[in-house]
C-alpha positions in Angstrom: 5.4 31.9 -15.5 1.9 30.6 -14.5 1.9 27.3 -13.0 -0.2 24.3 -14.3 -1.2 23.0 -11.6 -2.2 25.9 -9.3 -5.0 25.3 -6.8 -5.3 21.5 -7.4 -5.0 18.9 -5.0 -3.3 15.5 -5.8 -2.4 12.6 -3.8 0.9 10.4 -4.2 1.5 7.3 -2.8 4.7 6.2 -1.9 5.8 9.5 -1.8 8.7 9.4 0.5 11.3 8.1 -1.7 12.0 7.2 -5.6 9.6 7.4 -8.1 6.7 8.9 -5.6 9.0 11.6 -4.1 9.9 12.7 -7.6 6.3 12.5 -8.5 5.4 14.7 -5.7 8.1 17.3 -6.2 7.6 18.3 -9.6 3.6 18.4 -8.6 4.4 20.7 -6.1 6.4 23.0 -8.5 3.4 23.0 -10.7 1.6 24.5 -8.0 -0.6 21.6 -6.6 -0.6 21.3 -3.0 0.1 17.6 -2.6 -1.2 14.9 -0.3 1.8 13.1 0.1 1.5 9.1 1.7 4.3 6.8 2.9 5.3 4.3 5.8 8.4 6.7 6.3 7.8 9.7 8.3 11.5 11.3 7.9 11.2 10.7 4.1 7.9 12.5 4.1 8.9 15.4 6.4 12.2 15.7 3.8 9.8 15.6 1.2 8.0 18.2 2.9 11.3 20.2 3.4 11.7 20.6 -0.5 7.7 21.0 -1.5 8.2 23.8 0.9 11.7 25.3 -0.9 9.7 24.7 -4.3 7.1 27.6 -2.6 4.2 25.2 -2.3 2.5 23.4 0.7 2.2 19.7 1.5 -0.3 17.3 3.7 1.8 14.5 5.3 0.1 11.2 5.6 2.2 8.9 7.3 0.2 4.8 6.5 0.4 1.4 5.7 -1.0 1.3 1.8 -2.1 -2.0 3.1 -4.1 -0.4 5.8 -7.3 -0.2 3.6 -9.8 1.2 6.0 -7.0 4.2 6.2 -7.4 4.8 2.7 -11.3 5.0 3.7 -9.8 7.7 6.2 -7.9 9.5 3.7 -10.8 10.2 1.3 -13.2 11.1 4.2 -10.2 13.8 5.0 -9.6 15.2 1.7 -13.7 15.4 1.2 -14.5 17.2 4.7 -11.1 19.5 4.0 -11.1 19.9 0.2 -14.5 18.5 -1.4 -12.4 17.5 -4.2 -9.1 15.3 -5.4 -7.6 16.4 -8.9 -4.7 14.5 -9.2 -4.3 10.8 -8.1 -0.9 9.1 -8.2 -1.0 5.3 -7.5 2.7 5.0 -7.1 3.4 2.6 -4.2 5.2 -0.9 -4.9 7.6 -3.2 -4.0 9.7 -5.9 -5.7 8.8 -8.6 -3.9 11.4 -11.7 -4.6 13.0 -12.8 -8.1 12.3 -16.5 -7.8 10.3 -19.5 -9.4 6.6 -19.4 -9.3 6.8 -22.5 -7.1 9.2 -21.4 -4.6 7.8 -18.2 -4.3 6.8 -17.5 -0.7 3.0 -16.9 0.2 3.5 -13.7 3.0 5.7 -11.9 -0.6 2.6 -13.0 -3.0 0.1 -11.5 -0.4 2.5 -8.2 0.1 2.9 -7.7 -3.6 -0.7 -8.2 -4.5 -2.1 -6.1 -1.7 -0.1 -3.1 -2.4 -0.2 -3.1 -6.2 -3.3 -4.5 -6.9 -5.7 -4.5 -3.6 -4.8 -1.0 -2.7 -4.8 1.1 -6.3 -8.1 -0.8 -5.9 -9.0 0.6 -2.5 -8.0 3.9 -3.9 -10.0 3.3 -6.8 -13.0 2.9 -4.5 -12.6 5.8 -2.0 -11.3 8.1 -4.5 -13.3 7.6 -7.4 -16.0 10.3 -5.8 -13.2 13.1 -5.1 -11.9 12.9 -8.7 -15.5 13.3 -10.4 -16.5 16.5 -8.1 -13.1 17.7 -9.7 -13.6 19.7 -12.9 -10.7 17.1 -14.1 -10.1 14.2 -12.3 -7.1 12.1 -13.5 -5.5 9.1 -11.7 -2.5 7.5 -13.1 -1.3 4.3 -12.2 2.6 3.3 -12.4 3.1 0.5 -13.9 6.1 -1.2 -16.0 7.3 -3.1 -19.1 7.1 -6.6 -17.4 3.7 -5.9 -17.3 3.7 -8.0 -20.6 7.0 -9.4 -20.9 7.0 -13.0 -19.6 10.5 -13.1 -18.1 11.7 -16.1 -15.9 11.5 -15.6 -12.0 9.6 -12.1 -12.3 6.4 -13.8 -11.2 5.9 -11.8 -8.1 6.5 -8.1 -9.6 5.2 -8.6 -12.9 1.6 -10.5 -12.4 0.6 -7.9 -10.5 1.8 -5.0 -12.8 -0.2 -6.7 -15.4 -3.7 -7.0 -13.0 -3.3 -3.5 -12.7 -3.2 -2.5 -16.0 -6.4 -4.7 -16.5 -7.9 -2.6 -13.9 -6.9 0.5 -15.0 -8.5 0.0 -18.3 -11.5 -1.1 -17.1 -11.9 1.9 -14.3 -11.0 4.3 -17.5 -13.9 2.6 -19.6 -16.4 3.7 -16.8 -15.1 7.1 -16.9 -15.9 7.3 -20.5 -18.4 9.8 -20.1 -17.0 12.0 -17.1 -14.5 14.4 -17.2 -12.2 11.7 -15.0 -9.4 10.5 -17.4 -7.5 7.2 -16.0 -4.1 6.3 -17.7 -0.8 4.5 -16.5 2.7 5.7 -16.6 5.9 3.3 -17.5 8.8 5.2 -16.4 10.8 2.2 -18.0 14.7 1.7 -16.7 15.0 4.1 -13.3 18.1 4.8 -10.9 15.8 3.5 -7.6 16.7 1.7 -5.1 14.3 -0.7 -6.3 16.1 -1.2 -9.1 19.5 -1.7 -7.6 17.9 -4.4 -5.8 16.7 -5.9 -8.7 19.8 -5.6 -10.6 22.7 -5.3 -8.2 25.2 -5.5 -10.7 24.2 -2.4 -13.2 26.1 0.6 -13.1 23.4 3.2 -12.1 25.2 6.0 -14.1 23.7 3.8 -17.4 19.6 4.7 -16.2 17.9 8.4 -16.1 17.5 9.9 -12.5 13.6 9.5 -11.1 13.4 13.0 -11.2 14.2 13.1 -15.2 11.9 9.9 -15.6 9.2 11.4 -13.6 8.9 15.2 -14.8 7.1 13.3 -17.8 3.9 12.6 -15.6 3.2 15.8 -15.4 1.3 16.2 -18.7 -0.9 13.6 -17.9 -2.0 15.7 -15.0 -3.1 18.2 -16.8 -7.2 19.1 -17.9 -5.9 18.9 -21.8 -4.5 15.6 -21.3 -7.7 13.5 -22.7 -6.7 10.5 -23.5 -8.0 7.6 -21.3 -7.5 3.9 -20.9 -3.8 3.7 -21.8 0.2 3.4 -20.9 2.3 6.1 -21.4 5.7 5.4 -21.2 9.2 7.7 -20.8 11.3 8.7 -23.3 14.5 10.1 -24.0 13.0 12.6 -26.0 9.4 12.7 -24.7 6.5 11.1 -23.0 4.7 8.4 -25.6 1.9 6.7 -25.9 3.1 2.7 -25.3 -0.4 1.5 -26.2 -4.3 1.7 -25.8 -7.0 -0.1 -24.5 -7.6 -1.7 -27.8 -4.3 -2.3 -28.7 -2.8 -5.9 -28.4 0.9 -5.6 -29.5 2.9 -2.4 -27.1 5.0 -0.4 -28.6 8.7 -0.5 -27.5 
């Protein structure tokens, strides 16, 4: 069987764990050869271990997201080595603390914006070249349902979320006219780590694995996937489109 994604080149972020590791696995068994990015060098290299057993090849970069001028680096690499960047995964999050708006701490504000917001924006800017020399570009953006749900004490995970989306739509809107397509993905209830720390008390069994959840990016990877400017979100019986740039009122 031919594989999708043979001869293209995507990054992941966050790659060492979760969502991103997930992410980067089923790339790999599509046939990209993945750039793979993480503060955790033995994740990566385990990651690297099963791209491998999957019969494809991985780059290991092991980086502070918040280290911008290393995402500078990165693009400068994957131009002198590959001239091109097909696939771009902004995965990499964190929590950051479940607490009132007021008590929340400055250093977990800074954290939380810089990696969801200030990097995918660094990415943005050092990337943005790669993915229009590609014949395809696309760069999808996790994000998540508290994105627009105003819940109580989820200041510090959801603000950002929803700053992303906002600059997802506008980064897609000035693709229009290139072959780049920019989307986001909601993978929706996950069995993470992030998750259990989130919501110590659920039963994991209850949530789909991250590598169920995220085998439903993959279409969006793809040159036939056109759509642009919008959340996609996973489903138990299929990847959907949550809602548009246009659109005021997600679907659930």
């Amino acid at each position: 069987m031919a594989k999708r994604l043979e001869g293209k080149i995507a990054l992941v972020t966050g790659a060492s764990r979760g969502l991103g590791y997930d992410t980067a696995l089923h790339l790999a068994r599509e046939g990209a050869h993945v750039v793979a990015t993480a503060r955790t060098k033995a994740g990566l290299e385990e990651l690297d271990d099963a791209i491998r057993a999957v019969g494809s090849t991985a780059t290991l970069v092991p980086m502070d997201i918040r280290d911008f001028e290393a995402i500078d680096r990165l693009g400068a690499a994957i131009f002198e080595r590959w001239k091109k960047l097909d696939v771009l995964i902004g995965n990499a999050g964190i929590l950051g603390k479940l607490t009132p708006l007021p008590q929340l701490d400055l250093k977990v504000w800074d954290d939380v914006m810089k990696i969801t917001v200030d990097a995918n924006f660094r990415l943005i800017r050092s990337m943005d070249p790669l993915l229009r020399m590609a014949d395809h570009g696309r760069a999808i953006f996790l994000t998540s349902g508290k994105s627009y749900k105003t819940i109580a004490y989820w200041g510090a995970y959801s603000i950002p979320r929803a700053a992303l989306e906002c600059m997802m739509r506008i980064y897609a809107a000035e693709m229009e006219t290139t072959t780049v397509r920019v989307n986001c993905f909601s993978p929706g209830p996950v069995r993470t780590d992030l998750r259990a720390q989130a919501l110590p008390g659920e039963d994991p069994l209850t949530v789909p694995t991250a590598e169920e959840v995220m085998a439903q990016i993959i279409p969006m990877c793809l040159p036939e996937f056109t759509d642009n400017g919008s959340v996609y979100k996973y489903g138990a019986t299929g990847l959907y489109r949550q809602y548009g740039p246009h659109d005021l009122q997600p679907k659930e």
